[in-house]
C-alpha positions in Angstrom: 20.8 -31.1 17.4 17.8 -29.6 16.0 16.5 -27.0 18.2 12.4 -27.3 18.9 10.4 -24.9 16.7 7.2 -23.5 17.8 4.5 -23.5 15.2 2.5 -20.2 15.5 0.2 -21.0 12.5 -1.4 -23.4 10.7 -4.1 -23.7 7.9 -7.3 -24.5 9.4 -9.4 -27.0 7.8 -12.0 -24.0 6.7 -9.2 -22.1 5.5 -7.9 -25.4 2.8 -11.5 -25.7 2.1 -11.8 -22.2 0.7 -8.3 -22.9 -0.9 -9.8 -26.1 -2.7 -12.5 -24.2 -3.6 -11.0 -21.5 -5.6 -9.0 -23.9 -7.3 -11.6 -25.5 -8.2 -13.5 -22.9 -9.5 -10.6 -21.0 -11.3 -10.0 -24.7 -13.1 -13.7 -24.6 -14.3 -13.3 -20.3 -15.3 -10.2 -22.4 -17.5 -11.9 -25.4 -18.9 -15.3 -26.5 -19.7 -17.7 -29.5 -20.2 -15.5 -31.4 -17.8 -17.0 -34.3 -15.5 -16.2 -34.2 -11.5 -14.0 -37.2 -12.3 -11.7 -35.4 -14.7 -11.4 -32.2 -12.1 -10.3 -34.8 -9.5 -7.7 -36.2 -11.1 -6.4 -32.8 -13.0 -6.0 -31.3 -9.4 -5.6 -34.3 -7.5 -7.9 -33.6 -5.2 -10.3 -36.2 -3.6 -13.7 -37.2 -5.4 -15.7 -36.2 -2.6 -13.5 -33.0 -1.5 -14.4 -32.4 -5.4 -18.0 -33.8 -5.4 -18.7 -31.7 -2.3 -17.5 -27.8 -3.8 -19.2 -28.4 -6.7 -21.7 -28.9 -5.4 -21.6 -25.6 -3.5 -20.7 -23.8 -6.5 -23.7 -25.2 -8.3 -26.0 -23.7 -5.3 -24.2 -20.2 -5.4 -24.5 -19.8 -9.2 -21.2 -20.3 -10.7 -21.6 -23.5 -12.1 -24.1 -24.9 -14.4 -24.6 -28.5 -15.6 -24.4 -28.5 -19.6 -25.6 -32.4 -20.0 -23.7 -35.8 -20.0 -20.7 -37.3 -21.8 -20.9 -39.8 -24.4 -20.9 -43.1 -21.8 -18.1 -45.9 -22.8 -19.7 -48.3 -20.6 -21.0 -47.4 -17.4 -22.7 -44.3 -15.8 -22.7 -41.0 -17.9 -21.1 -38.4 -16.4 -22.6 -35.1 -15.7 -20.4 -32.0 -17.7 -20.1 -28.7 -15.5 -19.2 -25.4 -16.7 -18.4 -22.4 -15.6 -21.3 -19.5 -15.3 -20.2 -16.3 -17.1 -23.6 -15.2 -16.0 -23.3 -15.6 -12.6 -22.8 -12.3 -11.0 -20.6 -8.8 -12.5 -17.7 -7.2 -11.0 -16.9 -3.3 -10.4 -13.3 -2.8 -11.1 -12.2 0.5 -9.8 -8.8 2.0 -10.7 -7.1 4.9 -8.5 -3.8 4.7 -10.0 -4.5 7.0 -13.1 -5.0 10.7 -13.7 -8.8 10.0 -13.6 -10.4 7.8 -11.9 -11.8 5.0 -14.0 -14.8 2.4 -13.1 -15.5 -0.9 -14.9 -18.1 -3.1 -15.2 -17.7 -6.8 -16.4 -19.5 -10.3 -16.2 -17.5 -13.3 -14.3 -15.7 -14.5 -17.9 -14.3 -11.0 -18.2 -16.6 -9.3 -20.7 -17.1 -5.6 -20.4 -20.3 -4.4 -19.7 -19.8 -0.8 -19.5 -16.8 1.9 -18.9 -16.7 5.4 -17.4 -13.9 7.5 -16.5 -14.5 10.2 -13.7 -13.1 13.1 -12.9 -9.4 14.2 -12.4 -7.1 12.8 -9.4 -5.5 14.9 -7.4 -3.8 12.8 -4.7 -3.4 16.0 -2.1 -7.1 17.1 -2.3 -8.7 16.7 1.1 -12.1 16.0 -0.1 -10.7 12.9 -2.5 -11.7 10.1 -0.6 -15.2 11.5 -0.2 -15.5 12.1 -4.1 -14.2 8.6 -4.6 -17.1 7.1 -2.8 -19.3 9.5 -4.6 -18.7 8.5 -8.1 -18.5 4.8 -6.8 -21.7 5.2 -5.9 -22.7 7.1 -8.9 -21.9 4.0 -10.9 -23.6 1.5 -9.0 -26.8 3.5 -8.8 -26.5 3.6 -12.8 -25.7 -0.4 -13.1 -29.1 -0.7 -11.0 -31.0 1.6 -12.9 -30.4 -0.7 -16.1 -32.8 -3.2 -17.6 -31.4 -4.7 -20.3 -30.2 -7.7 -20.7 -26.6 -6.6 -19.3 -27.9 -6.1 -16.0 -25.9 -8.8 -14.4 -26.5 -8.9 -10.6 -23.8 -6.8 -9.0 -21.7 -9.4 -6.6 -18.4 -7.3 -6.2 -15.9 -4.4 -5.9 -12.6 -4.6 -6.5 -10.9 -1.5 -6.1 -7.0 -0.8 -7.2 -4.8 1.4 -5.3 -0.8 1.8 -5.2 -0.5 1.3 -1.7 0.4 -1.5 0.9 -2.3 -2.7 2.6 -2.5 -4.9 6.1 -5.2 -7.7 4.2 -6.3 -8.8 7.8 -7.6 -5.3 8.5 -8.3 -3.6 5.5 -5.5 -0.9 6.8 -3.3 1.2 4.6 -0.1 1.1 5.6 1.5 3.6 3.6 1.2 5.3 0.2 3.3 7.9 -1.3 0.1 9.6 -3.5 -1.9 8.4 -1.1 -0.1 10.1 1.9 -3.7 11.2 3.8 -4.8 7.8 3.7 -2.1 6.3 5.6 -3.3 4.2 8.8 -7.0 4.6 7.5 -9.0 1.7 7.6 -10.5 1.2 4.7 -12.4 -1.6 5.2 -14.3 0.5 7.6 -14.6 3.3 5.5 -16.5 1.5 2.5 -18.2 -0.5 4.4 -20.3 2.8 6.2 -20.2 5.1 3.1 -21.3 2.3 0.3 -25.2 1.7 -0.3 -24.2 -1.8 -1.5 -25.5 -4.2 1.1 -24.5 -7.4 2.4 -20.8 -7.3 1.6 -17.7 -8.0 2.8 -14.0 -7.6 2.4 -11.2 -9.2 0.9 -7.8 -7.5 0.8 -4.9 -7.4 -1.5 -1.9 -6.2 -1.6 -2.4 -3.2 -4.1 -6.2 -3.7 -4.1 -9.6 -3.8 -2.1 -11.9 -5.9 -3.0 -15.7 -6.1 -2.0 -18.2 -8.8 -2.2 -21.5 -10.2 -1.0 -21.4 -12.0 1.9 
């Protein structure tokens, strides 16, 4: 006999909706000049489910309309692309000797580099100079004109640890040893002049974005 099994979880409909989404939008970073129709189909998802996030994405920046299809009878569809242009990401890496910061648009293209100074993993002061030269970069990325000034829409930051991604908690570390327990969702959050953001947390990684 099959014994009854209490179901604790299950995926909420904002939750699949976020799902679809990403899948959606990681299919466009993947492809391009392809009609709603054709994204449908590819990820069998519904026409207006589809319909519906692109439209979203369309709003939000990531996806651009690059014209119709040659018709073979019938409405033209609409081609949709994905925006490079969009937005940049900070991509901060703690797992080095030094730490390093990058900067690159949504497709991946560098922007511009910098390594900081020299890790030391049992330096007391190490999470404050973290913040610091965080800080240091974005106030740079600001300060720049030119034509690579890509509006700043998140942090992602890399560090050998495990990390409880529902609170932003690290949950141990063996370089990392003083930041055990220490919320760092919490601690970014207060010490980063980058407003409006929130958290998303990885296994190995933080990552921060604009709400």
């Amino acid at each position: 006999m099959v014994p009854n099994l209490k179901v604790l979880n299950t995926l909420s409909a904002k939750h699949q909706s976020l799902i679809n989404k990403s899948i959606v939008l990681h299919y466009l970073m993947e492809n391009s000049s392809v009609s709603r129709a054709k994204i449908a189909v590819d990820l069998k998802i519904s026409p207006p489910t589809v319909s519906k996030i692109i439209d979203e994405l369309i709003t939000e920046g990531f996806v651009i309309e690059k014209g119709k299809d040659l018709s073979t009878g019938g409405k033209k569809a609409i081609k949709l692309a994905f925006n490079n242009k969009s937005g940049s990401v900070i991509g901060v890496d703690l797992g080095k000797d030094r730490i390093r910061i990058v900067r690159s648009d949504m497709g991946g293209q560098i922007l511009e580099k910098h390594v900081g100074f020299k890790i030391y993993y049992k330096d007391k002061d190490l999470l404050e100079k973290v913040i610091k030269e965080i800080q240091m970069f974005i106030d740079d990325v600001e300060l720049n004109n030119s034509e690579k000034n890509v509006e700043l829409k998140g942090i992602c930051i890399g560090i050998p640890a495990d990390i409880d991604s529902e609170r932003g908690k690290i949950l141990s570390s063996s370089l990392f040893a003083d930041w055990e327990n220490m919320n760092l969702k919490e601690v970014f959050s207060k010490n980063l002049n980058f407003s409006l953001y929130s958290y998303i947390f990885l296994s190995i990684s933080i990552v921060v974005k604009p709400s």
